[in-house]
N, C-alpha and C positions, 0 to 999 in steps of 0.2 A: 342717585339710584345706581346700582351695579347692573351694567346692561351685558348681555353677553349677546357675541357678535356673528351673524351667518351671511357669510356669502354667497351672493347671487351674480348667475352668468358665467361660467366659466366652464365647463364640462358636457359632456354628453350623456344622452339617455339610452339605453339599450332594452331590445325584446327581441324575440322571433318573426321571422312573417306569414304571417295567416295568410288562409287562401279564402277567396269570396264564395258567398253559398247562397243558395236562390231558389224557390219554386220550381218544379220542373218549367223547361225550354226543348222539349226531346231532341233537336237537331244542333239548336249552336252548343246547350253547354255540354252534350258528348262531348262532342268536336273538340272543345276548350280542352275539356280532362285529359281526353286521350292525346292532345300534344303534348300537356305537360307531363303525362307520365310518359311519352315516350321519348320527351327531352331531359326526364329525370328532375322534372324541377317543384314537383310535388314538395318534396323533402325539402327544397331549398326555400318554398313559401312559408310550411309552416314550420320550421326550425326543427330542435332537435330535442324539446323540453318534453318530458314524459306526459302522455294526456292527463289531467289532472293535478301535475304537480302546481308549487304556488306562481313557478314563473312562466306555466303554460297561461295561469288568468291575469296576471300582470307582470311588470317589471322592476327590479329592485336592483340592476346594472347600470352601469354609466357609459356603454356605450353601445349603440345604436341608434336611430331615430337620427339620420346624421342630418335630416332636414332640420331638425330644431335647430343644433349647431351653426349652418350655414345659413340659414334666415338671422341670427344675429352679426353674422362677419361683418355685414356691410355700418353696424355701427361700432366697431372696435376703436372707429381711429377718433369718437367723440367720448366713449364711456369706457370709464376703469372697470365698470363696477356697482354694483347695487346691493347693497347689505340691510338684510334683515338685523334689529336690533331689540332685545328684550329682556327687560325690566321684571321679574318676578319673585321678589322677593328671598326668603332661605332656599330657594330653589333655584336662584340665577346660576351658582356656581355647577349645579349637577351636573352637564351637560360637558364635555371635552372639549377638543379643539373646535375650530369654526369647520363647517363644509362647506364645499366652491360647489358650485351650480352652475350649468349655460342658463336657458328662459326657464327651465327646471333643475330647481335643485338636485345633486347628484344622490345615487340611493335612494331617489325618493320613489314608491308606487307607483304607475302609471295607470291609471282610470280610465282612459278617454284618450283615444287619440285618431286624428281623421288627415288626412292629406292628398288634396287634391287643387286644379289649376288655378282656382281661385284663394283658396286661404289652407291655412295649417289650424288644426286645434289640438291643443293640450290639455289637459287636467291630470293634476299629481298629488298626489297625497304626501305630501312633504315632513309629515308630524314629527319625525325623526329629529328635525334640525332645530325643535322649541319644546320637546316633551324630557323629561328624564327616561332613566333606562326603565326605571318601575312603569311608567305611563305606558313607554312604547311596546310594552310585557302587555300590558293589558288591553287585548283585541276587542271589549265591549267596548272598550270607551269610544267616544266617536275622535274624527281626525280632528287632529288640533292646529293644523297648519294647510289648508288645500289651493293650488294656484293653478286657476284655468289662464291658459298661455294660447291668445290667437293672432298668430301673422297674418295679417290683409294685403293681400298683393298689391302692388309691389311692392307699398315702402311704409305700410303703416303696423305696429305692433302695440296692442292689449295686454297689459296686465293686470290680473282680476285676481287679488288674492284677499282669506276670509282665516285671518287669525282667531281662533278659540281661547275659552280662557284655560290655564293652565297653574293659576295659581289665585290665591283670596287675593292679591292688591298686584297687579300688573300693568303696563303701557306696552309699546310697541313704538317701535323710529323707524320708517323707512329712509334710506340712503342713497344717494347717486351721486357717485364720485365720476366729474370730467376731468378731462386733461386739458380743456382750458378755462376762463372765468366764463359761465353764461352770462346771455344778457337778459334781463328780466324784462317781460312784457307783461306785467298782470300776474294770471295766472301759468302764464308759460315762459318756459326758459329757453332759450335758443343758443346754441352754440355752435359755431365753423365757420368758412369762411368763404371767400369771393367765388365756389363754385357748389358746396355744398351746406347745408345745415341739420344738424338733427333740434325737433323741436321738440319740448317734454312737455305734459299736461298732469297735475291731479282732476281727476273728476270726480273721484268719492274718495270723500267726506266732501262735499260741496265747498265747506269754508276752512279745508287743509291749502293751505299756499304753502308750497315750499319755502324755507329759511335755509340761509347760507349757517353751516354748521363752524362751531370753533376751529381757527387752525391748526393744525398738525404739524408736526414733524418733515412732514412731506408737502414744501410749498407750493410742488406744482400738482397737486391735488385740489381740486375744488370742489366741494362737497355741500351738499344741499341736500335739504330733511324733512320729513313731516313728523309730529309724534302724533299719536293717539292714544286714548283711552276709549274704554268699553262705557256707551251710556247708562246710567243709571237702571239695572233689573237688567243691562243685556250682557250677553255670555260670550262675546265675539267684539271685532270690529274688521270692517271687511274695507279696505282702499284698491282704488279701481285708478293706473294711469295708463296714456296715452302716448307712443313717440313713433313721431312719421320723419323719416329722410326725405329732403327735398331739394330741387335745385337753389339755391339760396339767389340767385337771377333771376328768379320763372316767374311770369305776371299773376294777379292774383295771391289770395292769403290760404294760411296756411291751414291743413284741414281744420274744419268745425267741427266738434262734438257736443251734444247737448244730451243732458244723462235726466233720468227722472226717477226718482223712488215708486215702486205699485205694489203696494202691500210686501213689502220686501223682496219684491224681482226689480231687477233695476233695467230699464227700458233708454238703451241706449243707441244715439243716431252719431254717423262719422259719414262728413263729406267730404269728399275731394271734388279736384275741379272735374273726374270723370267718373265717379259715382258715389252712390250710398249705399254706408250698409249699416242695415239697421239688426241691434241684437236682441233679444230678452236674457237676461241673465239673472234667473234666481239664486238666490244659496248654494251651496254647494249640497248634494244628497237630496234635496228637493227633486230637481229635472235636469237634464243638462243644458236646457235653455231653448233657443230658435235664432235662426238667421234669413235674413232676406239682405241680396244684393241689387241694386238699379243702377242703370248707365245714367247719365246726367241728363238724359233725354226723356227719361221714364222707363224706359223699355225692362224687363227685369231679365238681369243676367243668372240670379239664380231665386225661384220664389220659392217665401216662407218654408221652412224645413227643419229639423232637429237637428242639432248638433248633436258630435257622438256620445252614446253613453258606454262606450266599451271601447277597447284596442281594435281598429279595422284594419284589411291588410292593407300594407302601406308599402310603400319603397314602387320602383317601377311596373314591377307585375303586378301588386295589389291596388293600385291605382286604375291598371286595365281593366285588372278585373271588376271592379265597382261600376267603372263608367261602360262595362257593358250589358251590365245588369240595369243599372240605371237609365241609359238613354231608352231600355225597351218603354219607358213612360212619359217620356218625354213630348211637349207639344201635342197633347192631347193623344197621343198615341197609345193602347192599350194590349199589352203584350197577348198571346194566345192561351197562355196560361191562365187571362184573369177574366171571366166568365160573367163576372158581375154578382153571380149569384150565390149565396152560400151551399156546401158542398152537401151532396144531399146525403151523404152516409153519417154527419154530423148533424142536420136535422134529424135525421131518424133518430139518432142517439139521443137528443137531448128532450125531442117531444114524446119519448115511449119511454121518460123518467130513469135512462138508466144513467144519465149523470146528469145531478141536479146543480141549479146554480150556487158557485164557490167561486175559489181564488180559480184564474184559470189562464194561463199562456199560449199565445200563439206564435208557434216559429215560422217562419220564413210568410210573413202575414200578407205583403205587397201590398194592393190597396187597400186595404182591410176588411174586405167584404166580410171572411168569416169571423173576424172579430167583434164588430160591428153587430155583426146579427147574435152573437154571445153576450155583447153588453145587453141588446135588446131587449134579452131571454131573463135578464139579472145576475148575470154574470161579475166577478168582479173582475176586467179584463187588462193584462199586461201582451200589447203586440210588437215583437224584433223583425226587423229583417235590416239587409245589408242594403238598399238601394233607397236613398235619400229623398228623392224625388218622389217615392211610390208613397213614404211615408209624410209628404205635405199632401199628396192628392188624397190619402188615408184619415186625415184631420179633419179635412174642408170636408168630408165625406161624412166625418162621424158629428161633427158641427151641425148640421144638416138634420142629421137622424135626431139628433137629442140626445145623445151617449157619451159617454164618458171612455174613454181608453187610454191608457200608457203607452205612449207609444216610444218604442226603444230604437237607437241607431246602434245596431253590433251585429257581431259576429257569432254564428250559433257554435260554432268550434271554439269561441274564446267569450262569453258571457260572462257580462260584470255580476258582479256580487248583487245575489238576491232570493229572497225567500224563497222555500219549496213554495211551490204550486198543486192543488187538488187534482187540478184536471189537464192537461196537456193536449196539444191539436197540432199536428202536422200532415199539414196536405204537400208533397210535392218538395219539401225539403229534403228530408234522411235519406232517398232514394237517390238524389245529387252525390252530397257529402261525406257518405259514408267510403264513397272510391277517394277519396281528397285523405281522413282521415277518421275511419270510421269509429276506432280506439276515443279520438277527442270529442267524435258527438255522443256517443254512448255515456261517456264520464258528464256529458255537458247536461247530458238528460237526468241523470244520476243524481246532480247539484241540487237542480232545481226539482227535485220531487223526494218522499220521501214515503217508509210503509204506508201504503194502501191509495196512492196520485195513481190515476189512472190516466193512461195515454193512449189514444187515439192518433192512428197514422194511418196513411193513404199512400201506396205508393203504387208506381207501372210494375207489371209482370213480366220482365224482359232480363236480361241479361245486357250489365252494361247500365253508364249513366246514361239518361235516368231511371233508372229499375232496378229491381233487386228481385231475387227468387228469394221461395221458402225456406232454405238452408240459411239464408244469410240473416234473416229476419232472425229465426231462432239462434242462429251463432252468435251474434252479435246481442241478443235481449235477454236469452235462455238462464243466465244467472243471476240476474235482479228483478226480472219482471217474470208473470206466468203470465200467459195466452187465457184471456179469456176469449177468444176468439181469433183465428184468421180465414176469410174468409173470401170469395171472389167476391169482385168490385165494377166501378165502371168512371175512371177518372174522368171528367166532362173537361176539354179544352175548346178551343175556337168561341168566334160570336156566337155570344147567347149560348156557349154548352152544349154546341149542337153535335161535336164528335165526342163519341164515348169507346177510350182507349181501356183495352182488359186491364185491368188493377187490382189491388188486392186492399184490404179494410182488415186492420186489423187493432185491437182494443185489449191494452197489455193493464196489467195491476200491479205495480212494486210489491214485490215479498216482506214479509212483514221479519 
C-alpha cells in the first residue's frame, strides 16, 4: 500500500483569549470588568480577531495554547515522534508534504479547549492532514481526522483520535518512534531509565498491540505500530492511547486503565496510586463527553461534569476568571443569582403562548433552572454557560426532573458551531458581556438565530456591569432585531427570589 505520512507532536497551537461571561453577580463581576478595563486588559483577553470572523470561533494558527506545547516537554527525552499514516488508495498521493504537530496537529481547528489545575483538554479538527484539497473545499462534509488531547496532571496524557473514511479501500498505522528500544510488557511498552520511565498503552481497539515496525535508515530510531481498518459497514476507526511519566524507582504499578465500549461512547477509568479519573468519551460531534476525578480515598476532587465543547478562556486570566465564576457553586453553595426558580418574565412568555415549544437556547444557563423548566414545557433544549461545576449540578438536576438538555461548556463570546435556534433566553448574561465585548455577543447571538428566532433578554437598569440602559439595548440590537417589546421588569436575586432589583424584559424578533 502507498501510505502517506503525518506527523504528530511537534508544534504549537494558537487563538485569542476570551474573557469569562456569567449570569449577573452585581458586586464581584463589576468589580472584575472595571479592573480589567482600567488595567487595559479587556483587549488583551479577547485578542484582536474581528467579532465574527473565522478565527474569532476557532483556530487555524500554530501558535498559542503554549500549555499544550509544554505539557508534552517533559516526554521529549523518550519520544521522537508519533506519525499518522494513511493508506487510500488513487488518493494517497493528493495530499503534499507531511505536517508536524505538538499533541495537536499544526493548522488544525480548534473545537474545544479547557485548561485549568487539574487537566488540559483539546479537541481539533485536524481533517486537513488526511483529506485532499477538494475534500478540505468542501465544508458539508463532516471532519475526517478529529483528536481530543487530555493532559491529567501531573504525568498522565490521552489520545483519543477518530479517523473518517476518506477513501472506498483505506487503513490507517499509528506510529511512535523512541529513541531508545522499549521494553515490552503485554500490552504496554515502557522505556527510560534508572530514574524515569515513560510508559505507553493502546486501549482502543482492545486487541491493537503494538508491533515493532521495519527498520529504517535511522538505527537509533525505534519504531512501533498499530494498523487498522474500518469494521465491515463502519465509516471511521477511532484508536484511543495512554502515556504516563513515572518515577521508574517508585513502589507500586504503573497506572491502570480499563476502557469499555456503551453504545459507542467509550467509558474509560485511569488509576494512579493518588487518584481516578474516570471519562465518557463519545464520538466526536456527538457530545464532548464527561469527567469525574477521585483522590485514592474516595473523596471527589472534581465531580461528574462536561468537558469543553467550545474554546474557554485560557492562559492565566482566563483560568481566574472561570474559577471565579465557578467556585460561586461549589460545596453545595448556591450563588445569589440562582433563585431556584424559573424566571417569571419567561413563564409569562411561554404560558400566554407567545413562544411555543421549538429549538430553544439558554445563555449563561448556571444550574439550569430555566432550562429545565423549558424542556418541561417541550422545549427542545440546548444550555451554555462558562462555569463547569454549575453545569454537573444542572444534570443531576435535569436527571431528576425527567428532561432531556444539552448541556454545553463555552463561551457565549466565542460558541462552537451550531444550528440557529427558534427561541433564545438570557436572563443575567448580555448585561455582563456586552462591556467585555459587546461587538462579539451581538455576532454570537446573530450565529445562532436566524429570520424570525425570537430572543428573550432580562437585563438590570443601571449603568455599568451589570446593566445596561435603553440606548445600548437598541445600539447594540437595532439592526438585526425589532423590539417587540422593552419593557420594565423586576430581576428576582437572593434565596428564594426574595429581592426584586428594577430590570428591564425585553423580547427582540431577527428581521427577516
Amino acid at each position: 500500500m502507498n501510505y502517506q505520512e503525518h506527523r504528530v507532536w511537534s508544534g504549537r497551537v494558537a487563538t485569542r483569549f476570551p474573557t469569562g461571561r456569567r449570569p449577573a453577580a452585581p458586586l464581584c463581576l463589576a468589580a472584575v470588568l472595571l479592573i480589567l478595563l482600567a488595567q487595559g486588559r479587556v483587549s488583551k483577553l479577547h485578542g484582536a480577531s474581528s467579532p465574527g470572523s473565522e478565527a474569532g470561533q476557532n483556530s487555524k494558527d500554530t501558535d498559542g495554547f503554549p500549555a499544550l506545547a509544554d505539557a508534552y516537554r517533559s516526554i521529549d527525552r523518550f519520544v521522537i515522534g508519533d506519525t499518522v499514516l494513511v493508506a487510500k488508495g488513487a488518493e494517497a498521493n493528493a495530499q503534499g508534504p507531511p505536517r508536524s504537530c505538538d499533541p495537536i496537529p499544526a493548522g488544525s481547528r480548534i473545537l474545544a479547549f479547557e485548561e485549568n489545575s487539574h487537566f488540559i483538554c483539546a479537541t481539533a479538527d485536524a481533517s486537513h492532514v488526511v483529506q485532499s484539497r477538494q475534500h478540505a473545499q468542501d465544508k458539508k462534509r463532516r471532519p475526517a481526522f478529529v483528536r481530543r488531547f487530555l493532559f491529567l496532571k501531573p504525568s498522565v496524557f490521552l489520545v483519543d483520535d477518530v479517523l473518517g473514511q476518506t477513501a472506498s479501500d483505506w487503513s490507517a498505522r499509528w506510529q511512535v518512534r523512541y529513541r531508545s528500544e522499549p521494553r515490552v510488557a503485554g500490552r504496554q511498552l515502557r522505556i527510560g531509565d534508572t530514574d524515569e520511565e515513560l510508559v505507553c498503552e493502546t486501549l482502543w481497539p482492545v486487541a491493537a498491540i503494538p508491533q515493532r515496525a521495519p527498520a529504517t535508515s535511522r538505527a537509533s530510531h525505534f519504531t512501533y505500530q498499530i494498523e487498522l481498518k474500518p469494521e465491515a459497514g463502519a465509516a471511521e476507526v477511532r484508536c484511543v492511547r495512554v502515556f504516563q511519566l513515572r518515577r521508574a524507582d517508585r513502589d507500586g504499578a504503573a497506572a491502570k486503565s480499563v476502557i469499555e465500549n456503551n453504545k459507542g461512547c467509550l467509558e474509560l477509568a485511569i488509576s494512579t496510586l493518588e487518584r481516578t479519573v474516570r471519562l465518557s468519551l463519545p464520538p466526536p460531534g456527538v457530545d464532548a463527553g464527561r469527567i469525574t476525578v477521585q483522590a485514592a480515598d474516595g473523596e471527589a476532587i472534581i465531580p461528574r461534569r462536561p468537558l469543553p465543547a467550545g474554546v474557554l478562556p485560557h492562559g492565566p486570566q482566563g483560568i481566574r476568571l472561570i474559577e471565579r465564576w465557578d467556585r460561586a457553586y461549589r460545596d453545595g453553595r448556591r450563588p445569589a443569582w440562582d433563585t431556584g426558580s424559573p424566571a417569571q418574565d419567561l413563564k409569562e412568555t411561554v404560558e400566554a403562548g407567545i413562544v411555543r415549544p421549538c429549538r430553544a437556547v439558554v445563555l449563561g444557563c448556571g444550574s439550569g433552572t430555566n432550562a429545565i423548566y423549558l424542556a418541561g414545557k417541550g422545549f427542545d433544549v440546548t444550555a451554555i454557560d462558562v462555569a463547569p461545576t454549575a453545569l454537573g449540578i444542572a444534570e443531576t438536576k435535569a436527571q431528576k426532573a425527567g428532561v432531556r438538555v444539552r448541556w454545553l461548556l463555552a463561551d457565549v463570546l466565542r460558541l462552537p458551531e451550531l444550528e440557529p435556534f427558534d427561541f433564545i433566553f438570557d436572563r443575567g448574561c448580555y448585561h455582563n458581556v456586552r462591556y467585555v465585548d459587546a461587538g462579539a455577543f451581538v455576532e454570537s447571538i446573530r450565529r445562532i438565530s436566524r429570520p424570525g428566532t425570537r430572543f428573550l433578554v432580562l437585563s438590570l437598569n443601571r449603568d455599568g456591569p451589570p446593566g445596561v440602559r435603553e440606548h445600548h439595548m437598541r445600539g447594540d440590537f437595532s439592526s438585526l432585531y425589532e423590539f417587540q417589546w422593552l419593557r420594565d421588569s423586576g430581576i428576582r436575586t437572593g434565596k428564594e427570589g426574595k429581592t426584586r432589583r428594577v430590570s428591564w424584559s425585553a423580547m427582540l424578533r431577527r428581521k427577516d
